[in-house]
Backbone as CSV, one residue per row, in Angstrom:
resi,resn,N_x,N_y,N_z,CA_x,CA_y,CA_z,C_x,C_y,C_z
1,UNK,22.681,96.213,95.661,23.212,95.731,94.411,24.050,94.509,94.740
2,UNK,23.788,93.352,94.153,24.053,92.086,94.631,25.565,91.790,92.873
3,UNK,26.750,92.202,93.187,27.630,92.239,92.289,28.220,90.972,93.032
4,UNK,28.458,89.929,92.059,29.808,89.416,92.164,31.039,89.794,92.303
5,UNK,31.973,88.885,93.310,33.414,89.629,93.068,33.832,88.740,92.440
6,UNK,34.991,88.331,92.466,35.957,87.281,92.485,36.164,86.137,93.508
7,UNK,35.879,86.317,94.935,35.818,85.377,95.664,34.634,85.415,96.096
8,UNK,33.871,86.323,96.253,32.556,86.257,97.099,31.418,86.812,96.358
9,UNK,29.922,86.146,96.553,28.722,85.911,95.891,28.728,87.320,96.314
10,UNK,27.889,88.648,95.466,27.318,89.551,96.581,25.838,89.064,96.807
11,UNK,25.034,88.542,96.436,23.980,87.494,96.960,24.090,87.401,98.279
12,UNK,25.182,86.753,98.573,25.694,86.501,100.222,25.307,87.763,100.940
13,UNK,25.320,88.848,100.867,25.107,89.344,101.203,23.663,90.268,101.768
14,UNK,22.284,89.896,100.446,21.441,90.619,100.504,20.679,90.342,101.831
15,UNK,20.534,89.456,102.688,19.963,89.342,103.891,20.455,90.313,105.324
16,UNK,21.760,90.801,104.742,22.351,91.573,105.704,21.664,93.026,105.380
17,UNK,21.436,92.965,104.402,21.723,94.299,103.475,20.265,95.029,103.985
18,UNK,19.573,94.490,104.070,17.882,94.239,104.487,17.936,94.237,105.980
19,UNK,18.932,93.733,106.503,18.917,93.800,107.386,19.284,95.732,108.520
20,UNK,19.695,95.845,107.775,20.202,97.595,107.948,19.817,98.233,106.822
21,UNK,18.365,97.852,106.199,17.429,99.135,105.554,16.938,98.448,104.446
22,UNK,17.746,97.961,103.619,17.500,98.167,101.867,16.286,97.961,101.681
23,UNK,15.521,98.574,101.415,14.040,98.076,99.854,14.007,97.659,99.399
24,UNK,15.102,97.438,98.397,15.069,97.162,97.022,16.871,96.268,96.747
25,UNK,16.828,95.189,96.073,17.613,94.676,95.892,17.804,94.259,94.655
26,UNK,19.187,94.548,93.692,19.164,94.502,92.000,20.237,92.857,92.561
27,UNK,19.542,91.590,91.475,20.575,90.717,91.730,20.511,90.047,90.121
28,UNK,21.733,89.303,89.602,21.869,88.669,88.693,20.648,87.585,88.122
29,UNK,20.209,87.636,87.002,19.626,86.720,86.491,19.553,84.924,86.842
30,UNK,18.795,84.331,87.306,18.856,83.414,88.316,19.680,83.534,89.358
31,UNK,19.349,83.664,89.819,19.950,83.942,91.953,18.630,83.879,92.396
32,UNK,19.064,83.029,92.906,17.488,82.309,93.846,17.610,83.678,95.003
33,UNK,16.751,83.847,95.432,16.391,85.369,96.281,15.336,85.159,97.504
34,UNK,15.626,84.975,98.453,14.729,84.634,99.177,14.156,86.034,99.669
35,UNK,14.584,87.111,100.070,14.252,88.073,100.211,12.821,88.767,99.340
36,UNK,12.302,88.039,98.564,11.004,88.511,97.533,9.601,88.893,98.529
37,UNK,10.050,88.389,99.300,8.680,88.893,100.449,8.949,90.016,100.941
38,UNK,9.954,90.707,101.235,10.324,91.636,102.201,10.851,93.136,101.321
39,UNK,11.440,92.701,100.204,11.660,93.333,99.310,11.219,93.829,97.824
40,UNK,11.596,94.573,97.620,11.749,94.675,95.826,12.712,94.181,94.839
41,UNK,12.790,93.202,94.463,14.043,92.279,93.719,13.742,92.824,92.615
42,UNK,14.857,93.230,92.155,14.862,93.660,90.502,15.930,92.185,90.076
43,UNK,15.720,91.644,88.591,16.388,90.507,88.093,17.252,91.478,87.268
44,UNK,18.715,90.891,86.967,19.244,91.965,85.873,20.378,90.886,85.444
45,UNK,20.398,90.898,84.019,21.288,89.949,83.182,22.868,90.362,83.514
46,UNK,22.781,91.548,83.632,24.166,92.499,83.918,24.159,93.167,85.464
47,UNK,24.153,92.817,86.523,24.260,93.446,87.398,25.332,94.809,87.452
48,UNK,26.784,94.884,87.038,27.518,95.613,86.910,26.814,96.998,86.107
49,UNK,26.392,96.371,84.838,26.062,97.140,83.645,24.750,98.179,84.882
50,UNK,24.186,97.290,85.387,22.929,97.886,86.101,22.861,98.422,86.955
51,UNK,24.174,99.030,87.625,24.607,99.481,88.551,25.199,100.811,87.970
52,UNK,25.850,100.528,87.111,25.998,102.071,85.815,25.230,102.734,85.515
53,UNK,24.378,102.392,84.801,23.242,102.981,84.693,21.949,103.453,85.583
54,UNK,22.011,102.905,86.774,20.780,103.186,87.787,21.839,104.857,88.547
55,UNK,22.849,104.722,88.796,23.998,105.693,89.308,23.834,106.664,88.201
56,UNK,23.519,106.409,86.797,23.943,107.737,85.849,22.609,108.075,86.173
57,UNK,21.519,107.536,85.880,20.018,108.455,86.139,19.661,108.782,87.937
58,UNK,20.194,108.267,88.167,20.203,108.528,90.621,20.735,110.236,90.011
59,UNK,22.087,110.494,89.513,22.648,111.464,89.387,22.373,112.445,88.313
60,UNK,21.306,112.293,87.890,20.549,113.003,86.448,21.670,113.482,84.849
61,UNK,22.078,112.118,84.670,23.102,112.142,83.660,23.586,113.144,83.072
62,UNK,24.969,113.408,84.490,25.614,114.480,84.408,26.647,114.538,83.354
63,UNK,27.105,113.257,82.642,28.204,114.092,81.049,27.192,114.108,79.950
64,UNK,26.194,114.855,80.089,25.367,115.293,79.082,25.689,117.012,79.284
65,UNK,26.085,117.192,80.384,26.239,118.589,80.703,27.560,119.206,80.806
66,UNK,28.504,118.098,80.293,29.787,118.656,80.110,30.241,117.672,78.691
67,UNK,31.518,117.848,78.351,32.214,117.302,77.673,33.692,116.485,77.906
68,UNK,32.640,114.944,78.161,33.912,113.766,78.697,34.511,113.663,77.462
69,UNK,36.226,113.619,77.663,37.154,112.763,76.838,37.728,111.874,78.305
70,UNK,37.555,110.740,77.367,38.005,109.616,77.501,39.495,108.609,76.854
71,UNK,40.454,108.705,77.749,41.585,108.313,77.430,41.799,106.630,77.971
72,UNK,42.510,105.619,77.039,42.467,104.479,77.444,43.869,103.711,77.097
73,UNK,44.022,102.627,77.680,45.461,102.147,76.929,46.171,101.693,77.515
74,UNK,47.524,100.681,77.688,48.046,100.461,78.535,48.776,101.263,79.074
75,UNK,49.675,102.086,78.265,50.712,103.369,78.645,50.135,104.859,78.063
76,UNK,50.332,105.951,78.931,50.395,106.989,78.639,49.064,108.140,78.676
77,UNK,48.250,107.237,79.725,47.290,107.626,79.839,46.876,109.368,80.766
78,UNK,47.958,108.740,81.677,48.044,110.051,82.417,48.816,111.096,81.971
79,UNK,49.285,110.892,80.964,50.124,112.031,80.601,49.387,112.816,79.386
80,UNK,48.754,112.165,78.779,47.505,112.724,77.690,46.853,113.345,78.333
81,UNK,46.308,112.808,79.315,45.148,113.913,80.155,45.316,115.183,81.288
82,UNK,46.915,115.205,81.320,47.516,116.796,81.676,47.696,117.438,80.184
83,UNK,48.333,116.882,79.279,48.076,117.716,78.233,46.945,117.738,78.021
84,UNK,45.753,117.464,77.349,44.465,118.035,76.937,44.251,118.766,78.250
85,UNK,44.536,118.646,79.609,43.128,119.543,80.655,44.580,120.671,80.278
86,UNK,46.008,120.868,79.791,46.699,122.282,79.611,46.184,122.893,78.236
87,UNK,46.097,122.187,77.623,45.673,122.593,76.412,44.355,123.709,76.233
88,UNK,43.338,122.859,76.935,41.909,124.023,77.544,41.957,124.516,78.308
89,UNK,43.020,124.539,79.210,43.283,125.489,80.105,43.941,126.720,79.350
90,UNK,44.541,126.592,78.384,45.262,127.702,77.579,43.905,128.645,76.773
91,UNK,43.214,127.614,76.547,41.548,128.268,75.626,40.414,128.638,77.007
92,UNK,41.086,129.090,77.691,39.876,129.126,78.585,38.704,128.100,79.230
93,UNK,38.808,127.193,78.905,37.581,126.218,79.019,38.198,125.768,80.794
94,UNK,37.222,125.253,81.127,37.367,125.097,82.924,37.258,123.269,82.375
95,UNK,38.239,122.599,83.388,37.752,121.189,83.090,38.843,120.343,84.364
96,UNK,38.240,119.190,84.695,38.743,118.454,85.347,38.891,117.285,84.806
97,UNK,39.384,116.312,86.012,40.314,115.353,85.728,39.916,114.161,86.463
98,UNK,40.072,113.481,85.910,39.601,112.178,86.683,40.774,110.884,86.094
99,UNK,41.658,110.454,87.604,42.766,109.489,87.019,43.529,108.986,88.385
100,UNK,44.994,108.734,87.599,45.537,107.622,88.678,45.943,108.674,89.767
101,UNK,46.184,109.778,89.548,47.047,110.870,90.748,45.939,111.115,91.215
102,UNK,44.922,111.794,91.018,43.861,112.406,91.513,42.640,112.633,90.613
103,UNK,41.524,113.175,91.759,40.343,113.221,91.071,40.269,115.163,91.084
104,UNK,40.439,116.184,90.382,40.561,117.391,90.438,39.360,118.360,89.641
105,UNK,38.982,119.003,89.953,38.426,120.580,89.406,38.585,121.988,90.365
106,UNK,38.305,122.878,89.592,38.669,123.852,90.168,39.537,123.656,91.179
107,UNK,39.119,124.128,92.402,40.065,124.462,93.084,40.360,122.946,94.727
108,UNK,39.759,121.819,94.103,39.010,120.825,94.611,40.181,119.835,94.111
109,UNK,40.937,118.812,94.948,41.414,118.071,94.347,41.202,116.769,95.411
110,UNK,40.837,115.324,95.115,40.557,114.390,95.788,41.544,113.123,95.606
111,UNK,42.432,113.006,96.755,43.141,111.501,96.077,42.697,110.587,95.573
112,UNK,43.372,110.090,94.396,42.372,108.753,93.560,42.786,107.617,94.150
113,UNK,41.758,106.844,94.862,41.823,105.579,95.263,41.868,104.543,94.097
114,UNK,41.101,105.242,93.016,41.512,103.559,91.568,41.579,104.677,90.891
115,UNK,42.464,104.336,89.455,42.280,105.038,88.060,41.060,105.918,87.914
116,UNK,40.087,104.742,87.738,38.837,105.205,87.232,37.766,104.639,88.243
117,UNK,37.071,105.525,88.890,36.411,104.823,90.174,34.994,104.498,89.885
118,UNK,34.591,103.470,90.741,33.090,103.406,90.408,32.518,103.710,89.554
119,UNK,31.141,102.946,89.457,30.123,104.027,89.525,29.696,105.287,90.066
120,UNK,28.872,104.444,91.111,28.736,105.869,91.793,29.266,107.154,92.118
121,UNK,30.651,106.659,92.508,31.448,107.578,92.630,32.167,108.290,91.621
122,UNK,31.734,108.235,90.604,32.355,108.733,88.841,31.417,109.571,88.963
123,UNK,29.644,109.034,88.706,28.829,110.121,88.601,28.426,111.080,89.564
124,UNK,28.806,111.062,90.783,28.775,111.894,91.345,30.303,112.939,91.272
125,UNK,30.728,112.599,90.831,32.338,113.655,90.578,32.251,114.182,89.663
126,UNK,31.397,113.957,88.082,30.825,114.209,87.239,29.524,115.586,87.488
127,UNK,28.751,114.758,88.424,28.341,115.826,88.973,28.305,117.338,89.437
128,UNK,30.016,116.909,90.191,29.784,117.839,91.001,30.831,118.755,90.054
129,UNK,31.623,118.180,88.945,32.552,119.012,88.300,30.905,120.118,87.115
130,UNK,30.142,119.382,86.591,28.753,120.267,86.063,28.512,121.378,86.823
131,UNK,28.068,120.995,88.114,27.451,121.879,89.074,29.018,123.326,89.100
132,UNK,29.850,122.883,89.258,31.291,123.955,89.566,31.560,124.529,88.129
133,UNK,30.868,124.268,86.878,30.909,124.996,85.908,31.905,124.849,84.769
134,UNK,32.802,123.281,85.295,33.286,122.936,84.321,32.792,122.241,82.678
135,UNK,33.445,122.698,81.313,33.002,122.455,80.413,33.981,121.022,80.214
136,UNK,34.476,120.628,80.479,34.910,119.317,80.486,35.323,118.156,81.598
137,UNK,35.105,117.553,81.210,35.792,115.726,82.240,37.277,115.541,81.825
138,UNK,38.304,115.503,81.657,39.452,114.327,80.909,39.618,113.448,82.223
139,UNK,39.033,112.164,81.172,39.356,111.162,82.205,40.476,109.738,81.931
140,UNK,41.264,109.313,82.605,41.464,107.666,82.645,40.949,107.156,82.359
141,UNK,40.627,106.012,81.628,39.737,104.752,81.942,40.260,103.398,81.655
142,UNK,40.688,103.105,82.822,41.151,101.611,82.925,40.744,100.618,82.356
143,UNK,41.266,99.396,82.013,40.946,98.250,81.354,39.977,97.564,82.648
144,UNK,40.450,98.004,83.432,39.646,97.492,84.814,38.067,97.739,84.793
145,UNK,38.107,99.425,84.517,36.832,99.932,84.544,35.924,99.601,83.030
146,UNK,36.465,99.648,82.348,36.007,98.854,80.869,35.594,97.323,81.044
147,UNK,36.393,96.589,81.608,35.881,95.148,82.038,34.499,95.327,83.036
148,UNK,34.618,96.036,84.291,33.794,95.838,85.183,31.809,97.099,85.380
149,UNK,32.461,97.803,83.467,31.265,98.460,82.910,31.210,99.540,83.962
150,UNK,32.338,100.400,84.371,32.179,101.102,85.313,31.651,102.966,84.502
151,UNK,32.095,102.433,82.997,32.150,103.851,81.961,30.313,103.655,81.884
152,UNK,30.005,102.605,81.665,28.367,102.809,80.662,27.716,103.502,81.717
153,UNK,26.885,103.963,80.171,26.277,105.744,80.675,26.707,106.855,80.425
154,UNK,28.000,106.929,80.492,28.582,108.304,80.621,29.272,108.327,78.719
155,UNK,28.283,109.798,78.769,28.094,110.103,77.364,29.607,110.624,76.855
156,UNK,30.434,109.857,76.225,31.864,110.474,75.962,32.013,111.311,74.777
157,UNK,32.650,112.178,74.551,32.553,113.021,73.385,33.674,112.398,72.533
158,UNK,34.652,112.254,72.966,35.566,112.056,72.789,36.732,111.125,73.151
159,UNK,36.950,110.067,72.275,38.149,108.897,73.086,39.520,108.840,72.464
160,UNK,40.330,108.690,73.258,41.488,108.274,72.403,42.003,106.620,73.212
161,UNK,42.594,105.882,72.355,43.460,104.874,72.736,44.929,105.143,72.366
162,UNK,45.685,104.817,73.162,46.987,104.732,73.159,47.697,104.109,73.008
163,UNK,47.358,102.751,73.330,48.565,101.790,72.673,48.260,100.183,73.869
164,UNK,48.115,99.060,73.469,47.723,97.773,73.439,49.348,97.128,74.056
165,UNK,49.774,97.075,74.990,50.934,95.733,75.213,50.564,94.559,75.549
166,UNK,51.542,93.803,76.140,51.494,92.978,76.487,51.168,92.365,78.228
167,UNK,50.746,93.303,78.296,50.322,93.733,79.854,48.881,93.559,79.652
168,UNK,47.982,93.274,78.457,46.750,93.619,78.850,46.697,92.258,77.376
């Protein structure tokens, strides 16, 4: 997956990438690609967006099998989403968490390296909270992860926003 950052092409990269395995390479809509002989170039208007979505079906679109709420906003995000996961915890419902302290279910808790992580790494936590029998997600979701289309795909039941400053 050939993503832009901020300082660096990921383009720059696909010759390496090939170089230690890849098949198949997803790159932005014009990006000259020299790799078309050796590979499978997919063109994609949205690389980000296409990276969401190839991760939700890789992982057989796992919040179809639970029930994501989705919390957003500049303030107060993490504190909404201990109340709702106490709240169903009081009704019985099993559910995890996905945010700035940690990534948690059952009895499983993972330090959160971002708010709201990846792709990949969303739907597979998604995953693996389905597979452990939780009926819900409450998650974070950063302005970060909203900019960089890290949510599309993931079927939300439920959103709340919290509140807009001047920070964003």
């Amino acid at each position: 997956m050939a993503i832009d950052g901020t300082k660096v092409k990921g383009s720059s990269f696909i010759e390496e990438a090939i170089g230690k395995g890849a098949v198949c390479v997803v790159v932005q809509e014009n990006t000259s690609c020299n790799a078309s002989k050796k590979v499978l170039v997919i063109s994609s208007p949205d690389t980000r967006y296409a990276l969401a979505m190839l991760a939700d079906e890789f992982f057989g679109h796992p919040s179809g099998r639970l029930k994501v709420v989705g919390i957003t906003g500049t303030n107060g995000k993490t504190t909404i989403t201990y109340l709702i996961r106490s709240i169903l915890h009081e009704v019985n419902f099993s559910s995890g968490i996905i945010g700035t302290i940690n990534y948690s279910f059952k009895d499983k808790s993972i330090p959160a390296a971002n708010t709201t992580p990846g792709p990949l790494e969303l739907q597979s936590l998604l995953t693996q909270m389905a597979d452990a029998g939780c009926h819900y997600c409450v998650m974070e979701v950063s302005s970060h992860a909203l900019d960089q289309k890290r949510v599309e795909g993931i079927d939300v039941k439920a959103a709340i926003f919290t509140n807009l400053t001047q920070d964003h």
